[in-house]
C-alpha atoms as one frame of an Amber mdcrd trajectory, in Angstrom:
protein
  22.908  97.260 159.702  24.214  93.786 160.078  23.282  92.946 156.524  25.132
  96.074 155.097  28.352  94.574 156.640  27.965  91.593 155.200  27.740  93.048
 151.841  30.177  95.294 152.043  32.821  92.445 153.049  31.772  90.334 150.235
  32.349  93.249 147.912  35.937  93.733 149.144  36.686  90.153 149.356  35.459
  89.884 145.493  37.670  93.193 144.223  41.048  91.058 146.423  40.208  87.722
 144.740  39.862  89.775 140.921  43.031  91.627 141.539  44.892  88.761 142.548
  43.674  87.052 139.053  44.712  90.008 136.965  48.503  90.196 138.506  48.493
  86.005 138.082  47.345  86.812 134.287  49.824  89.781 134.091  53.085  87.541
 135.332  52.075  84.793 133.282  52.151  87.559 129.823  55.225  89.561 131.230
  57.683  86.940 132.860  60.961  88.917 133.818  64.117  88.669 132.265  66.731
  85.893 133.336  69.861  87.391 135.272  72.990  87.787 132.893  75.177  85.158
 131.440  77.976  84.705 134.538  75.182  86.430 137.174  74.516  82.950 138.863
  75.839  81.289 141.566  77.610  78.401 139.392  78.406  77.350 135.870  75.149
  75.157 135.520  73.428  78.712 136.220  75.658  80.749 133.952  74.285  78.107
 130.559  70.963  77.777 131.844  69.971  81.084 130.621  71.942  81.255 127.090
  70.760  80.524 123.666  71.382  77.374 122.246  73.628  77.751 118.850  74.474
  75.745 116.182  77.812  75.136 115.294  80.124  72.915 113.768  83.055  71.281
 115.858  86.450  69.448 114.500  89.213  67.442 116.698  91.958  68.385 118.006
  94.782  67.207 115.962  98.705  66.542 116.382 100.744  67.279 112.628 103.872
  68.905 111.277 103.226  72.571 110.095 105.896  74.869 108.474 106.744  77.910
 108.499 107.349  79.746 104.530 108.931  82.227 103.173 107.090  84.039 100.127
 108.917  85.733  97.528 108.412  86.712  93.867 111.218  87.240  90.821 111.787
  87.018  87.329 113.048  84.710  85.468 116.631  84.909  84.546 119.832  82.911
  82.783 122.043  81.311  85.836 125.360  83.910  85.779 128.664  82.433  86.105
 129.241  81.121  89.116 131.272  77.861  90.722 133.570  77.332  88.351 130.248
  76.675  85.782 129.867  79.532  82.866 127.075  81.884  82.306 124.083  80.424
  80.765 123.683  83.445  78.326 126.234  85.393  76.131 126.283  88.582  74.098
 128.063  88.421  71.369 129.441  92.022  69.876 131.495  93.045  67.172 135.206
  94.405  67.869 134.234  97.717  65.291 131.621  98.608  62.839 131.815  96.760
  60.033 129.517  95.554  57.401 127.434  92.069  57.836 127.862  89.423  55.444
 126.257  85.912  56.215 123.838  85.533  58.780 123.591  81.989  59.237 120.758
  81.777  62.568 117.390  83.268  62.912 115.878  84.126  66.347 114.428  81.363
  68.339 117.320  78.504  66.644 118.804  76.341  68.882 122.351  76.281  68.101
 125.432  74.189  69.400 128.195  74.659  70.945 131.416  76.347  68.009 128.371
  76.446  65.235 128.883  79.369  63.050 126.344  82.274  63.243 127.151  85.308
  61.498 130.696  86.217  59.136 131.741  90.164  58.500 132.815  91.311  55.279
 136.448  90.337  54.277 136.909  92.295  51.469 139.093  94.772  53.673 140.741
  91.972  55.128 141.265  89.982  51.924 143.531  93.159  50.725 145.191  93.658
  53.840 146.347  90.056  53.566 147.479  90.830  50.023 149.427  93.187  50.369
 151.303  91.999  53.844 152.002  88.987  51.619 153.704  90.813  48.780 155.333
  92.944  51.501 156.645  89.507  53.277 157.831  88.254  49.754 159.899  91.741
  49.274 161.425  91.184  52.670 162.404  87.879  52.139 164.081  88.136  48.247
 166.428  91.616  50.737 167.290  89.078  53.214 168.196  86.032  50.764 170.317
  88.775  48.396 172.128  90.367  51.816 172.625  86.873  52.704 173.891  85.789
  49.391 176.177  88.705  49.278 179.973  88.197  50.599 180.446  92.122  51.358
 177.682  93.252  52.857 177.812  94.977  56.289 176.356  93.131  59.523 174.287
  95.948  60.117 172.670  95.835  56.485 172.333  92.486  57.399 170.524  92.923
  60.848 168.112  95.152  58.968 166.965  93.070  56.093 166.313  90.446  59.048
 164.385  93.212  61.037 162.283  93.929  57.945 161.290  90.416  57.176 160.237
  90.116  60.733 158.036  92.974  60.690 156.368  92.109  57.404 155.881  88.407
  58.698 154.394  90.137  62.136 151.710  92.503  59.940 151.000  88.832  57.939
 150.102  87.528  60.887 147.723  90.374  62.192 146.211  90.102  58.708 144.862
  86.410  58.892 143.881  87.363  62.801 141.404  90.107  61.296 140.098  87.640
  58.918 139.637  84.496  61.460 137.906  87.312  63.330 135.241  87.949  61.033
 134.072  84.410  61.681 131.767  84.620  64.670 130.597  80.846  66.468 128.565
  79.995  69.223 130.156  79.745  72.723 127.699  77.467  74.106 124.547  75.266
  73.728 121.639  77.269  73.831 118.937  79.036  71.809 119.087  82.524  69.962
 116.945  84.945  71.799 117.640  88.376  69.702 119.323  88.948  66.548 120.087
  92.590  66.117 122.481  92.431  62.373 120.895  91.843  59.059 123.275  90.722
  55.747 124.417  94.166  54.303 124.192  96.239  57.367 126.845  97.532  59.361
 127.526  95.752  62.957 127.282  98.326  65.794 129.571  97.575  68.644 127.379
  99.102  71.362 124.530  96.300  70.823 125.101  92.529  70.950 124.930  91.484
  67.690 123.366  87.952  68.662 122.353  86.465  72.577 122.208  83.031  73.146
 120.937  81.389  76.510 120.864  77.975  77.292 117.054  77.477  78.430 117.667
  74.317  80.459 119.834  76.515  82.811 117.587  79.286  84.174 117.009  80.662
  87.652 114.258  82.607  89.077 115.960  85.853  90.970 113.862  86.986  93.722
 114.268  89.530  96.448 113.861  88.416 100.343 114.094  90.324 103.612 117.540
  90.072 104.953 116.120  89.469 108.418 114.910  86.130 107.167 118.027  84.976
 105.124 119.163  83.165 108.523 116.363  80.478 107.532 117.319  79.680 104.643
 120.212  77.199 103.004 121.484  77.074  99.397 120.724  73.621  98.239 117.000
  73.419  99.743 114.325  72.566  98.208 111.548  75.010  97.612 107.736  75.395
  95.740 107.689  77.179  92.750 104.191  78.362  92.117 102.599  78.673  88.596
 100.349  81.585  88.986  96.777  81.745  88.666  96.705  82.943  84.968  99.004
  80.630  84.138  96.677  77.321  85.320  95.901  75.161  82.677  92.557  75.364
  81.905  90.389  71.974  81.021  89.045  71.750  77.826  85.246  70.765  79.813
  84.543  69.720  82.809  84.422  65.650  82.098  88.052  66.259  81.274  89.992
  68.066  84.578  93.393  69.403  84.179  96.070  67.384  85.724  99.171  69.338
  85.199 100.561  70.561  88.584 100.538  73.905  89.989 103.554  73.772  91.926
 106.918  72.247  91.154 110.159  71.762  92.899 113.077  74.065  92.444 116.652
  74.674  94.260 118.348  77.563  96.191 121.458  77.720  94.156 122.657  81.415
  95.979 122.173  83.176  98.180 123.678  87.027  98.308 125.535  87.528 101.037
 125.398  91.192 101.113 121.513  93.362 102.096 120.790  96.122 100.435 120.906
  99.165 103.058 118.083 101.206 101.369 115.467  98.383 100.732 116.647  95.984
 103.217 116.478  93.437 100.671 118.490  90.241  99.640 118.995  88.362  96.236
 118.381  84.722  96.357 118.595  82.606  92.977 116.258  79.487  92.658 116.379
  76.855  90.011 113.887  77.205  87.495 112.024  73.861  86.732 112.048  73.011
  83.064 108.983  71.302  83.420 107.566  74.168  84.309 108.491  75.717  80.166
 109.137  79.466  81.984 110.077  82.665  79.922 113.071  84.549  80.233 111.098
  87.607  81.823 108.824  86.376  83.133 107.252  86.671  86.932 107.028  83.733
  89.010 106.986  82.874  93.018 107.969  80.767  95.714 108.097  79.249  98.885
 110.856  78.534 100.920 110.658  76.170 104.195 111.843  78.473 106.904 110.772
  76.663 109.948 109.354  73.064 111.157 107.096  72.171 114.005 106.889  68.612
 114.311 104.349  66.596 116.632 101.927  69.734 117.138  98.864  70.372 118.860
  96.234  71.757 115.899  93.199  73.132 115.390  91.332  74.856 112.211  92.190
  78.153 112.083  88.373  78.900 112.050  88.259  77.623 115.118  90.438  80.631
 116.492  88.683  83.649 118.406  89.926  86.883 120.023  88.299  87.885 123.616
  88.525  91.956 124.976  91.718  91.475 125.522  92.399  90.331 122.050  93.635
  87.058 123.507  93.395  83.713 121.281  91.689  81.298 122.504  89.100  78.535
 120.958  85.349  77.136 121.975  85.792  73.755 123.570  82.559  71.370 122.576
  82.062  69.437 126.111  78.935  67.180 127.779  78.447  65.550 124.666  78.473
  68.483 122.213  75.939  70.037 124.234  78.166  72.721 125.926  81.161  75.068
 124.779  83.344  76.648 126.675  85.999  79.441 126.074  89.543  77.992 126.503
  92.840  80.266 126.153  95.770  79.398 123.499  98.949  80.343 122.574  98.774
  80.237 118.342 101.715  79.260 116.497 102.318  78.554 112.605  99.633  78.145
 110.331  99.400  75.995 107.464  96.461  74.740 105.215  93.492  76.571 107.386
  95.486  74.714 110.358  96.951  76.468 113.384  99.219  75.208 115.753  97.897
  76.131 119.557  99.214  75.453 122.721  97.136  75.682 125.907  97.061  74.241
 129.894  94.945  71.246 129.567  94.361  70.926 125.172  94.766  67.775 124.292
  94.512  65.642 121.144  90.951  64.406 120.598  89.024  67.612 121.751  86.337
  69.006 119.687  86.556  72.309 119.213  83.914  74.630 117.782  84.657  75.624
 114.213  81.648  77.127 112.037  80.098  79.598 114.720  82.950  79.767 117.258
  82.704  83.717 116.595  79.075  84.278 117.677  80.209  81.976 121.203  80.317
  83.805 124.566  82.587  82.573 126.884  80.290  80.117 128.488  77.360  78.405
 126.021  74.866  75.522 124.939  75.336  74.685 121.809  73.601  72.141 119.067
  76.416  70.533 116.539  74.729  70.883 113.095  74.363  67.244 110.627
């Protein structure tokens, strides 16, 4: 009896001791999970548990950013303004009349009183003709009435009135022909030539445009709610667009011509349009810059100035829930990050200005995997 008591203890305490070993081998396989990221009693807890990540950090750094204003136009002669003339003319005939010398071809720069096209004067040439005989009639009346001893004042009065009006339709005569000499009224270069020798002049359509090409302006359209930021006079970027980058020959040999160049606000339109909200602004076209009457170019005009800013890359930047900024501060020796809230301001060249409680100049923040961050985090900052 005693023995079977003995065995059956030994049995029971063998099938604790082998249970105990399979739960110890069990807990060992199947640890369980760590508590949530912000489920422990203090920050060192609330890291303990995350992932490490690698990132990339930058500084925290104090510039000047601007604001801009972006705007696109066409290219256009500068109109008559300031006591200054128009940069282009049309020149039209006064009536249809028949073409002959043409004495520019499109693309000519002409000067300033250089002749360019002449009318025929045959009509003219007999017109003058024949007010000169008429004149010479007038005058042989007057001289005989004169001459005469019993002529009546009246007679007189009326040879006199006749010479006049035969001098007066001389006169009119040799207008018509020094019209039918046409000259340049400025310095510029033919753009279109719309008359041929031995065709007739139409006086709906310029017969020849000049424009002086070293006067054009770039007219572009800007929302009249942002017209308060801007001042004729300033200085602004005119960009050459992408199509119109010069292209290296190979790559040992780079281009080097610029792809923006400096221009001035020479108007501004006072007056919005009501439907599109829209303004007019007129900006100096660079002649370096060789652009076509037509043709599409932009700009950008300084609107604003934040000197002596706190900034960050705009990489950096992250939205929480809330869709609050804020950006990943890199702390204990680029081993931690933590979320910090900012205010954003301008951004300029993949900077951002920021403002926050605390930021200072010579942070790190996180930049290259600042999106994938929780709030709280240990991070590893990549070589």
């Amino acid at each position: 009896m005693r023995d079977k008591r003995l065995f059956r203890f030994f049995l029971q305490l063998a099938i604790l001791l082998l249970s105990v070993g399979l739960l110890h081998h069990f807990w060992q396989a199947n640890p369980p999970p760590p508590p949530p990221v912000g489920g422990g009693d203090n920050d060192e807890d609330d890291v303990k548990y995350t992932p490490t990540v690698l990132v990339s950090v930058a500084p925290v750094t104090v510039a000047t950013l601007h604001g801009y204003v972006m705007a696109f136009g066409v290219v256009e002669p500068a109109p008559a303004r300031g006591g200054e003339a128009a940069a282009s003319a049309a020149i039209r005939v006064p009536a249809s009349a028949l073409v002959a010398e043409v004495n520019c071809i499109e693309g000519q720069h002409v000067e300033k009183g250089q002749a360019l096209f002449k009318l025929d004067g045959r009509a003219v040439a007999a017109a003058i003709d024949r007010a000169g005989r008429q004149l010479a009639l007038a005058n042989d009346n007057l001289v005989r009435f004169k001459q005469a001893t019993d002529v009546p004042q009246q007679f007189l009065l009326a040879a006199q009135h006749d010479r006049d009006l035969a001098q007066a339709a001389l006169d009119a005569a040799d207008a018509q022909e020094a019209m039918l000499n046409f000259a340049s009224p400025l310095p510029g270069t033919v753009v279109q030539l719309n008359i041929r020798p031995g065709e007739l002049a139409d006086p709906a359509t310029p017969a020849v445009e000049i424009v002086d090409l070293s006067r054009l302006v770039i007219a572009v359209n800007i929302p009249g709610w942002q017209l308060r930021n801007i001042r004729t006079g300033e200085e602004v970027e005119v960009l050459r667009a992408a199509k119109d980058a010069v292209v290296p020959a190979s790559a040992a040999t780079p281009a080097t011509e610029p792809s923006t160049f400096t221009g001035k606000v020479v108007f501004i339109d006072p007056q919005v349009d009501p439907t599109t909200g829209m303004a007019s602004v007129d900006v100096s076209a660079p002649p370096e810059m060789n652009l076509r009457l037509g043709q599409f170019a932009s700009v950008r005009i300084v609107s604003e100035e934040h000197k002596d800013c706190l900034t960050v890359p705009a990489i950096s930047l992250v939205r929480d829930a809330g869709d609050h900024w804020g950006v990943c501060l890199a702390v204990r020796e680029f081993t931690r990050a933590f979320r910090h809230p900012v205010k954003v301001g301008l951004t300029e060249a993949g900077r951002a200005e920021v403002e926050g409680e605390g930021l200072k100049a010579g942070e790190y923040v996180v930049t290259t995997g600042a999106q994938a961050l929780p709030e709280q985090s240990r991070i590893e900052v990549s070589k």
